[in-house]
C-alpha positions in Angstrom: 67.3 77.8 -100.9 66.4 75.0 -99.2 67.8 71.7 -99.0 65.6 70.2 -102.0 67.1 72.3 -104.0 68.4 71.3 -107.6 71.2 72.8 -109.6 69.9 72.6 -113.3 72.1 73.7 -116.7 70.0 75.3 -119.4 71.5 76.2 -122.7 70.1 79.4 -124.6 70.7 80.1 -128.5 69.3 82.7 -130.8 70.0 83.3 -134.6 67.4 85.2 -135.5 66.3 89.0 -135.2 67.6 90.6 -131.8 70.0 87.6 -130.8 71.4 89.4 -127.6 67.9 90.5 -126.9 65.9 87.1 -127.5 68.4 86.0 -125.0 67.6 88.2 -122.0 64.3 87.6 -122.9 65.3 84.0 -122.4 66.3 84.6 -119.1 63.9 87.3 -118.1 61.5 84.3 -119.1 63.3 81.7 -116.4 63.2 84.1 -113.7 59.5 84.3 -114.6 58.6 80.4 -114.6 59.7 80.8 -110.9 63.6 80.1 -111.4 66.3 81.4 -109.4 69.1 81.9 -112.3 72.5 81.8 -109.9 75.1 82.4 -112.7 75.4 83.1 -116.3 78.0 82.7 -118.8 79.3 85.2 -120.9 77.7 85.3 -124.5 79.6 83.7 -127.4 79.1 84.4 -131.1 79.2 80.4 -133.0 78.9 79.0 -135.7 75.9 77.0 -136.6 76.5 73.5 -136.8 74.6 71.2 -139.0 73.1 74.2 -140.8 73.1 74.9 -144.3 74.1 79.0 -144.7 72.1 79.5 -141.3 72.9 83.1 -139.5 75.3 82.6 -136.4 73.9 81.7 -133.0 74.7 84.0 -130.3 74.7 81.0 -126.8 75.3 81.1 -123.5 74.4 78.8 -120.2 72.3 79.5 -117.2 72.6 77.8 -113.8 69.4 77.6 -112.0 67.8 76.9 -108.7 64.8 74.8 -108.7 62.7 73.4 -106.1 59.9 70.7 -105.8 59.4 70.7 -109.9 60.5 67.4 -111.6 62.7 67.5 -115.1 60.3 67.2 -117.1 58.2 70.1 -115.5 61.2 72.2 -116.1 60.8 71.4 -119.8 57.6 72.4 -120.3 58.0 75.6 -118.6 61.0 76.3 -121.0 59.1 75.5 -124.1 56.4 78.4 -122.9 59.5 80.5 -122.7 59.9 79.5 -126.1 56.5 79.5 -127.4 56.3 82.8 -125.9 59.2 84.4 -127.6 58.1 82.9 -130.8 59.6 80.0 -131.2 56.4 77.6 -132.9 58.5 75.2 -135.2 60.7 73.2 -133.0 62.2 71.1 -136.7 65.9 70.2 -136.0 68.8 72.6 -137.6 66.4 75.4 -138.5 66.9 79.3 -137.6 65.2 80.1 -134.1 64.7 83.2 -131.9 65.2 81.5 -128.7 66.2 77.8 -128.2 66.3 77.1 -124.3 67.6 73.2 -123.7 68.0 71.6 -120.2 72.0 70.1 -120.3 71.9 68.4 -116.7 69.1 68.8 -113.7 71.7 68.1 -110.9 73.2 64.5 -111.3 69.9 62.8 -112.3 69.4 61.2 -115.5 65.8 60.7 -117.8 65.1 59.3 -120.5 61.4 59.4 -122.3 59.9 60.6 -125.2 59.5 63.7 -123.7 63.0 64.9 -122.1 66.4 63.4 -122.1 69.0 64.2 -119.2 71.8 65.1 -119.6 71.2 66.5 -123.0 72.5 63.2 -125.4 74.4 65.9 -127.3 76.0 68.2 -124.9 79.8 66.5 -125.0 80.0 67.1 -128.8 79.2 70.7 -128.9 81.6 73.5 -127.9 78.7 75.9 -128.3 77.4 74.0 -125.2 81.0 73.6 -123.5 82.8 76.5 -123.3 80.1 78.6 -121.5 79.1 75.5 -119.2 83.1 75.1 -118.5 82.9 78.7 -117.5 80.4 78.9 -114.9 80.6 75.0 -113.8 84.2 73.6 -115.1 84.3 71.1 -112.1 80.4 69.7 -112.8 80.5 65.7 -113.5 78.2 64.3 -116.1 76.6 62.0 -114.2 76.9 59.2 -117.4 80.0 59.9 -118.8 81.8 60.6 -115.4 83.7 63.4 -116.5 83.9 66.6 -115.4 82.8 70.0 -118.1 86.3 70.7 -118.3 87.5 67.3 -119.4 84.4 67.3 -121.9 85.8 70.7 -123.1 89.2 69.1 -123.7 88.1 66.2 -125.1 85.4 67.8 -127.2 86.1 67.5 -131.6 83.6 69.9 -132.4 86.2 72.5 -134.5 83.5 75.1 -135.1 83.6 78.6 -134.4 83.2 80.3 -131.0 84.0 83.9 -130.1 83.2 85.4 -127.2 80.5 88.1 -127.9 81.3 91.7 -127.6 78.8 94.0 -128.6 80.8 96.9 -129.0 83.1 95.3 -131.3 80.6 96.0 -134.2 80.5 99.9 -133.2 84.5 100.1 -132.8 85.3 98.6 -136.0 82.3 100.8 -137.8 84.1 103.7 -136.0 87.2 103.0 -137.2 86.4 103.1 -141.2 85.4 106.6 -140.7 
């Protein structure tokens, strides 16, 4: 990578159909817009939040390499990733095969009706915490000035978070019988 290269943050959730799959696809789909994905979380199970009796999301974070695309060209490249995986109603707090959202594009901050960076939401979310403090702990939010891991300690959000094991399903199954 050269040296006009970004580190970005993108936050993937499914709750709906294939969850682990819709996320692979999700980052099947970022290596296709021409992304280098460098690290990725592991996969949690959580709680939806803000949903009413809404299946649980399955989330994890990507870090990515970018190079000569602005913030906003990163967005539209993730909502084809959506659009392709099926996502077509973007309402708030609704069920979703794949929802892709860019948390920080290095230490740069935008603001239009378009794109926000850093994600406005990302310090009140464990969803969005945990796997970010796994994979970039030591990142400072270039707004609030802290780092992921103070965010995660600081964070109020009590809902759910498991980490996601796939075989837990099949051992559990296996052991009624």
């Amino acid at each position: 990578m050269n040296s006009e290269t970004t580190t970005a943050y993108i936050g993937l959730g499914s709750n709906l159909g294939d969850r682990a799959g819709n996320l692979l696809l999700g980052v099947r789909g970022l290596m296709e817009a021409s992304f280098f994905v460098n690290k990725l979380s592991a996969i949690y199970e959580t709680e939806p939040v803000g949903f009413d009796e809404a299946p649980y999301f399955l989330n994890m974070v990507a870090e990515i390499k970018v190079a000569g695309i602005s913030p906003s060209q990163v967005m539209a490249r993730m909502l084809r990733i959506e659009y392709l995986l099926e996502r077509n109603d973007k309402t708030l707090k609704r069920p979703r095969t794949i929802d892709l959202d860019l948390l920080f594009y290095g230490s740069q901050t935008v603001d239009t009706p378009f794109i926000t960076v850093p994600h406005p939401r990302l310090h009140l979310r464990n969803f969005v915490l945990t796997p970010m403090n796994e994979i970039a702990p030591d990142f400072l939010h270039p707004l609030l000035k802290k780092s992921v891991r103070e965010l995660n300690d600081l964070c109020s959000d009590n809902s759910t978070i498991t980490r996601w094991n796939p075989n837990l399903k099949a051992e559990m199954q296996a052991m009624e019988y």
